[in-house]
N, C-alpha and C positions, 0 to 999 in steps of 0.2 A: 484621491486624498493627497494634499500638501506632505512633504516630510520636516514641518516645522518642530523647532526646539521648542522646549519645554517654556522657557522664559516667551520667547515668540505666542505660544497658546496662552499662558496667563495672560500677559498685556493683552490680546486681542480680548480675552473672556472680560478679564477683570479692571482691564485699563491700568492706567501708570502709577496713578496715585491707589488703586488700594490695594490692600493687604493680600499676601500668599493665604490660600485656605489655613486651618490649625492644623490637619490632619498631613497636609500635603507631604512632607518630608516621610511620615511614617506609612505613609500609601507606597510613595516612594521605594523606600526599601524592601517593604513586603513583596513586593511584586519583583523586585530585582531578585533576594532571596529565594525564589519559588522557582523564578526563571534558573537558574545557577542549579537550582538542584532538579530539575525536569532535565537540565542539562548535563550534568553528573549520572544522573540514572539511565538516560539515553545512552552518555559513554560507557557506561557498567557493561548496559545488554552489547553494545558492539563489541568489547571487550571480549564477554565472555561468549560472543559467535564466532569473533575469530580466533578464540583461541581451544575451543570444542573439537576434539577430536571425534571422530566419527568412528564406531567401533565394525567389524566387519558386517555383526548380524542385523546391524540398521543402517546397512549401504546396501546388505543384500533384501531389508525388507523395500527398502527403498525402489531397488532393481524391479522388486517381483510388482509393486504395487505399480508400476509404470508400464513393467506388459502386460499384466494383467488391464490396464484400463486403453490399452491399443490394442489389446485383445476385444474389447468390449464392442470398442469401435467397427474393430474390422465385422464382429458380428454383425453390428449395427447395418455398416453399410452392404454386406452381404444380404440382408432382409430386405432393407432398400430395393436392392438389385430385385429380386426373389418378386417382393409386391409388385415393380414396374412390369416388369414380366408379366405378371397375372393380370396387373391393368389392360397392359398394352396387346399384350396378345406375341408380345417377340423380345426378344433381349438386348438392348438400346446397347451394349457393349461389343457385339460382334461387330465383325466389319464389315461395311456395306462392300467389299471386294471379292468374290471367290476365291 
């Protein structure tokens, strides 16, 4: 898509000699308006994340809920291990070295 001016899209749509739509100016601004403030609200929420202090007991729930889910994992991948095992008949981790 072209990044033509507004004047550029009328004349192509509507040619030289006619008229701007009625609405056109007040479409116009509503959308500028809406934009402006989608914009304002978006600055609020960054505002107010960078300026959120983090208190200690949701840094430590933060903490706990991050080893608790590498926790989860390591279980995870220990069964893994465990099932291959019981597939395979031997433990694909040892080393094939004496």
């Amino acid at each position: 898509m072209y990044n033509d001016s507004i004047e550029t899209l009328l004349l192509r749509h509507y040619g030289s000699t006619a008229p701007a739509p009625q609405t056109l100016e007040q479409q116009l601004v509503r959308s500028i308006r809406q934009e402006a403030a989608e914009l304002q609200r978006q600055q609020g929420i960054a505002r107010r994340i960078r300026t959120h202090r983090m208190n200690r007991r949701r840094a430590v729930r933060l903490v706990a809920i991050g080893s608790a889910g590498l926790g989860l994992l390591s279980i995870g991948m220990e069964g893994l291990q465990a099932l291959e095992v019981a597939l395979l008949g031997q433990d694909a981790t040892q080393s094939a070295l004496p």
